[in-house]
C-alpha positions as CSV (number, residue, x, y, z in Angstrom):
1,X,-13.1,8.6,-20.0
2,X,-11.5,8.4,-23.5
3,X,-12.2,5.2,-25.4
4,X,-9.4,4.1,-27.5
5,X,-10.6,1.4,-30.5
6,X,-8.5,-1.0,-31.8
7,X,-9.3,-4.5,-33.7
8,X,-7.2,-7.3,-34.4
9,X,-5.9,-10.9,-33.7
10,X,-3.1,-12.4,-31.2
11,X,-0.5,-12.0,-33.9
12,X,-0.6,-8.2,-33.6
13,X,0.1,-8.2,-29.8
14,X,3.6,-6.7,-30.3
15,X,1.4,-3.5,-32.1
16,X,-1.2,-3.4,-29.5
17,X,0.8,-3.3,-26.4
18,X,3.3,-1.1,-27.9
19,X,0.8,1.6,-29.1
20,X,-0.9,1.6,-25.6
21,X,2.1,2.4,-23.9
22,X,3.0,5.0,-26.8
23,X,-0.7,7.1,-25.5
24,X,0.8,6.5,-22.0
25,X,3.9,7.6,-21.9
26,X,3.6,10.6,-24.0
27,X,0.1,11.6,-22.5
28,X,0.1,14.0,-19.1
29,X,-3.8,13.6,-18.7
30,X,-5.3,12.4,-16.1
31,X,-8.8,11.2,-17.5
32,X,-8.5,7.8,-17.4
33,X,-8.9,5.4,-21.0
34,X,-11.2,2.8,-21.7
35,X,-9.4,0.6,-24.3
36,X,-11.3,-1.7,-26.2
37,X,-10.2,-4.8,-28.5
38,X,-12.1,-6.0,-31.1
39,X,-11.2,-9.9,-32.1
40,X,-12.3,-13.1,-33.4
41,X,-12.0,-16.3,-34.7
42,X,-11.6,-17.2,-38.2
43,X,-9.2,-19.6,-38.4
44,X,-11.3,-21.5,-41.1
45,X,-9.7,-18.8,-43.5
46,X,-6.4,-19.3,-42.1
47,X,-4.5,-20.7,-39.0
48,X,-3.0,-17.4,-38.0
49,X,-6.5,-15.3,-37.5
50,X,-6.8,-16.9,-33.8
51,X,-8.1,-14.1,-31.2
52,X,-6.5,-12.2,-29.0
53,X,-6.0,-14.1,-25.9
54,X,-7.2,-14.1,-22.1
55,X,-3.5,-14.0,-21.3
56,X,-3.1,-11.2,-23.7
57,X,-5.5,-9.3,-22.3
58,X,-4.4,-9.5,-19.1
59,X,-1.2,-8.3,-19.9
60,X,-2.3,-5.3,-21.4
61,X,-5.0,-4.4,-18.7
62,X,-2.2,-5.0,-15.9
63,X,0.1,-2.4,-18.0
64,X,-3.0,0.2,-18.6
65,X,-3.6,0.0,-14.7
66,X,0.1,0.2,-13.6
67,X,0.2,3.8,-15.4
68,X,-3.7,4.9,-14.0
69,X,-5.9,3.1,-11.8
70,X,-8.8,3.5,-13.2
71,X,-7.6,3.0,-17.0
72,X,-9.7,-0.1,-18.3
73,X,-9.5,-2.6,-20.8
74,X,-11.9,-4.8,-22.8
75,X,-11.9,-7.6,-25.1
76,X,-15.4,-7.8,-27.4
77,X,-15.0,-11.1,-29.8
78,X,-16.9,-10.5,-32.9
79,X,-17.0,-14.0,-34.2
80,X,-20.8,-14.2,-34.4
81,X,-20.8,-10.4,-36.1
82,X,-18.3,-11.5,-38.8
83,X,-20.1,-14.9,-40.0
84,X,-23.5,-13.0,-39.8
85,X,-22.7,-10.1,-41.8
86,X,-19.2,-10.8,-44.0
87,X,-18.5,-14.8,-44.4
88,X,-18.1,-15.2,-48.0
89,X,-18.5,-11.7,-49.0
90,X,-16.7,-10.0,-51.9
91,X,-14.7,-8.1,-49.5
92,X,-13.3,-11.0,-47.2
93,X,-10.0,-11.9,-49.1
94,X,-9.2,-8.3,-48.8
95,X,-5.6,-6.6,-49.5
96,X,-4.9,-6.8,-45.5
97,X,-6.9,-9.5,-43.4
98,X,-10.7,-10.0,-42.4
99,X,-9.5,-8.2,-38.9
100,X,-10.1,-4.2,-41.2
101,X,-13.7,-5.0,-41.8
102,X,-14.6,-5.8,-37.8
103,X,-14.1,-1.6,-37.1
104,X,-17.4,-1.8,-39.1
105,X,-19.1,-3.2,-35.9
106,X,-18.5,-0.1,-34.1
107,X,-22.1,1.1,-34.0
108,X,-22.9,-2.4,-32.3
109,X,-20.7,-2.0,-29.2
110,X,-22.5,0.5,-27.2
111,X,-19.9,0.8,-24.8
112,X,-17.6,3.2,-27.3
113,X,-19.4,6.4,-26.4
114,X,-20.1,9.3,-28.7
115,X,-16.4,9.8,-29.6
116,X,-13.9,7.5,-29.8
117,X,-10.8,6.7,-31.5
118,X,-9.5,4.4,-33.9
119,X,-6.1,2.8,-34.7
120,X,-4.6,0.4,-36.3
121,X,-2.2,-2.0,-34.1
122,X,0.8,-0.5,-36.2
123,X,0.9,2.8,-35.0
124,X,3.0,4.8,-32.0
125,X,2.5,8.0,-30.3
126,X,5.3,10.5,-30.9
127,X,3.4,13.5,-29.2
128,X,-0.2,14.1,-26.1
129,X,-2.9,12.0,-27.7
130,X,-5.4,14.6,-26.7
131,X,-3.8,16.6,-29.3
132,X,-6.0,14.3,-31.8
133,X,-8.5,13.7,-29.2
134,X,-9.8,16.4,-28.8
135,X,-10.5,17.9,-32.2
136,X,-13.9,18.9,-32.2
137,X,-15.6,16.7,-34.4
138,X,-19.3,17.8,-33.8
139,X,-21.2,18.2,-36.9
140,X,-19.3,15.3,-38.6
141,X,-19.0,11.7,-38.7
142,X,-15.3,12.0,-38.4
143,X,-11.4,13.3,-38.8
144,X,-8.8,11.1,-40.6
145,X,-6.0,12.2,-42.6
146,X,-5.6,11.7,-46.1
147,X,-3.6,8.7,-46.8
148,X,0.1,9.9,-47.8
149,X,0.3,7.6,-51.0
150,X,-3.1,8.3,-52.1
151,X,-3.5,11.8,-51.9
152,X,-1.0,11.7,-54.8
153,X,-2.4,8.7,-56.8
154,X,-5.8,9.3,-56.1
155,X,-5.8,13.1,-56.1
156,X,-8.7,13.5,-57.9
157,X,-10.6,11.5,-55.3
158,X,-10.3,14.2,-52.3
159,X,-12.5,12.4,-49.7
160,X,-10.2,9.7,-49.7
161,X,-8.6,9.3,-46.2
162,X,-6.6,6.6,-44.7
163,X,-8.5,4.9,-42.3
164,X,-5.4,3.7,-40.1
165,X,-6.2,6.3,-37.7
166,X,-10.0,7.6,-37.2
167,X,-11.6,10.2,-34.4
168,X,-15.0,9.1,-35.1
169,X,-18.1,11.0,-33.7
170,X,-20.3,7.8,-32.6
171,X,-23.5,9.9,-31.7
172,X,-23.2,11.3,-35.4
173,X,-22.2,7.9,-36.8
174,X,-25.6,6.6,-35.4
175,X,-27.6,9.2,-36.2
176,X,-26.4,8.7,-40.1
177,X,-26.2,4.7,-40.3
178,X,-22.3,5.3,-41.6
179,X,-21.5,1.8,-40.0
180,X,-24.8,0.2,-41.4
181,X,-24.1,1.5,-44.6
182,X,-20.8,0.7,-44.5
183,X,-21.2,-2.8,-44.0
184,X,-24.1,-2.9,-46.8
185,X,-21.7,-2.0,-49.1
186,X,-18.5,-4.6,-47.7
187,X,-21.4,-7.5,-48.6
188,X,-22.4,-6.2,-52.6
189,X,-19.1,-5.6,-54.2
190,X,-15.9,-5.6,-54.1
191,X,-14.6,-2.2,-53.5
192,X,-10.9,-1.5,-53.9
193,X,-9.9,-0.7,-50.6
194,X,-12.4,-2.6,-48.3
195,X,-13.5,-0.8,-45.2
196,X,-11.8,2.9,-46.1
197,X,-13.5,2.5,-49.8
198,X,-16.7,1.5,-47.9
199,X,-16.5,4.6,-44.8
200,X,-15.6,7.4,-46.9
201,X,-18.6,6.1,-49.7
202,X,-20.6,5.5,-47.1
203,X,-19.9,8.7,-45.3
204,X,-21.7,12.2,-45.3
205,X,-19.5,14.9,-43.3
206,X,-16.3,14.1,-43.2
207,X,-13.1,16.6,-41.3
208,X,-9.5,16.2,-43.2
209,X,-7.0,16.7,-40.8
210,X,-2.7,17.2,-40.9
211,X,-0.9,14.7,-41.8
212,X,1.0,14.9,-38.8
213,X,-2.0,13.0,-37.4
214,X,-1.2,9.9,-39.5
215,X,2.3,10.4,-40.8
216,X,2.9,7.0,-42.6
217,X,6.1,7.7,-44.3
218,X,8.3,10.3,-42.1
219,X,8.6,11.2,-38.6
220,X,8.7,15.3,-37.9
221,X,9.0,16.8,-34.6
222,X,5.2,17.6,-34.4
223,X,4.3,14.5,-35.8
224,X,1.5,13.2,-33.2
225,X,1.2,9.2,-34.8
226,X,3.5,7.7,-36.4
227,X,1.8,5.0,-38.6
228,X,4.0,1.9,-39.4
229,X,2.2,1.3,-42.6
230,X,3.7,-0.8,-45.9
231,X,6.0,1.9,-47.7
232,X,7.7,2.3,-50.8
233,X,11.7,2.5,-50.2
234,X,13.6,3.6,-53.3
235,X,17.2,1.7,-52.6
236,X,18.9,0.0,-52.9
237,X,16.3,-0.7,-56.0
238,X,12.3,0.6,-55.5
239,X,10.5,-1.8,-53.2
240,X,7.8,-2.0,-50.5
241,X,8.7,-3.4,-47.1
242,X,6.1,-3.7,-44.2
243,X,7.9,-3.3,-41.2
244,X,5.8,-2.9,-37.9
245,X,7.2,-0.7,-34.8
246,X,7.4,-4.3,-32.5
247,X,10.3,-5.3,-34.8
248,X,12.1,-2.9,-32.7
249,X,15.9,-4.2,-34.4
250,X,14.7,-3.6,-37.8
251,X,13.1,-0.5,-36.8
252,X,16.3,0.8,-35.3
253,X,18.1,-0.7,-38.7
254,X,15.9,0.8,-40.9
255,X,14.6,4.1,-39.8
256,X,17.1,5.0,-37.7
257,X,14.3,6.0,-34.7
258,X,15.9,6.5,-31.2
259,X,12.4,9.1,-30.4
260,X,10.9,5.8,-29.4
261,X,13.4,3.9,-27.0
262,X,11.9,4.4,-24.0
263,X,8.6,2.7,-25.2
264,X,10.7,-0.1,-26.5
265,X,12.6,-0.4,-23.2
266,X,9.3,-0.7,-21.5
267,X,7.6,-3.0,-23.8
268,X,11.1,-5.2,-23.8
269,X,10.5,-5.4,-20.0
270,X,7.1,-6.7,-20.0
271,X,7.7,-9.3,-22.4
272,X,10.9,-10.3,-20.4
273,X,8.4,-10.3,-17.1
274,X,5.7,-12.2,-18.3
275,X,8.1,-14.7,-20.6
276,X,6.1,-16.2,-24.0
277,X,2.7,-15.1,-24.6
């Protein structure tokens, strides 16, 4: 079983379903995956951060099924987690949403195994997932590539990795208190870049890995995940857009992808099936 880690709230649906069908479709293995969604409730801090829904999930563990059998899915809410350990922390208003910090409860959820991956809901598949699974991470805590922005900005910081896209070794990660550490740090300061600033701190081994891995800006022929991240565009004057792969129109507009129709077709389908969600 390979256990696929994502977190997130019902607004990211789009990314979640479309990312699962992106390992699907472009993976010929037959070990079956074990995704697992990581939510909660914190619509104190603002109406959008509602969980992912029963509905939701039931979407996306009919859709994991219809491609293998024994492919599972499982919602874990983390409400209780997140108001135990981060409510009113430094770290809470950070640059993205609360929904980066809950990865940090990974070392609580025994079900993850000793290796399992992490993504962010923005990301696809271009090429096998197991090309990134199964990099042997033994030895260390885990793989990431370096983040494509930072490695120029913050070259002189050359543990820095984007944390978008993570093969973590959970048996190491226990064995080291990464996760525990991690967290420590979240609830003393505020740290520039939340959870990343807080993993690669708090981390002891680490394995860089190609770019290709998390490509957040282009898309090559070997790239394996394509990472819908914010990016800088230079015309028609400099800007930053954030535009995520379930705006398929804009991501036909903009980037000019047709690698990815099929996934798009499919997800199109399921939305037209099952109506609103």
């Amino acid at each position: 079983m390979r256990n696929i880690l994502f977190c997130g709230n019902s607004k990211v649906f789009g990314g979640f379903l479309t990312a699962m069908l992106s390992i699907l479709m472009r993976t010929k293995t037959r070990e079956p995956f074990h995704f697992f969604y990581l939510t909660m409730d914190v619509s104190h801090l603002d109406a959008d951060y509602t969980p992912l829904s029963e509905s939701h999930v039931r979407v996306l563990e009919r859709t994991a099924r219809s491609f293998n059998k024994e492919n599972d899915v499982t919602k874990i809410d983390v409400t209780n987690f997140y108001m135990e350990e981060f409510a009113s922390c430094p770290n809470e208003g950070c640059y993205c949403s609360p929904y980066t910090l809950i990865r940090l409860f990974a070392d609580k959820i025994p079900q993850l195994g000793d290796k399992f991956l992490y993504l962010d809901a923005d990301v696809l598949f271009n090429r096998d997932v197991t090309l990134l699974y199964d990099i042997d991470v033994s030895g260390v805590e885990y793989a990431a590539a370096r983040d494509h922005y930072g490695k120029i900005i913050l070259f002189f910081l050359r543990r820095f990795i984007n944390a978008g896209v993570v093969l973590f070794n959970g048996a190491e990660c226990r064995r080291t208190g990464l996760f525990e550490k991690s967290r420590a740090l979240i609830k003393e300061k505020k740290l520039p870049f939340a959870d990343e600033s807080a993993i690669v701190r708090a981390g002891t081994r680490q394995k860089i890995i190609s770019q290709r891995f998390n490509d957040q800006k282009f898309l090559h022929a070997d790239t394996v995940v394509r990472h819908f991240s914010r990016r800088l565009f230079y015309l028609p004057y400099p800007h930053i857009a954030n535009i995520k792969q379930w705006q398929v129109d804009e991501v036909h507009r903009i980037f000019g992808y047709t690698e990815f129709d099929d996934i798009f077709a499919e997800y199109g389908r399921i939305l037209d099936e099952h109506g609103e969600l």
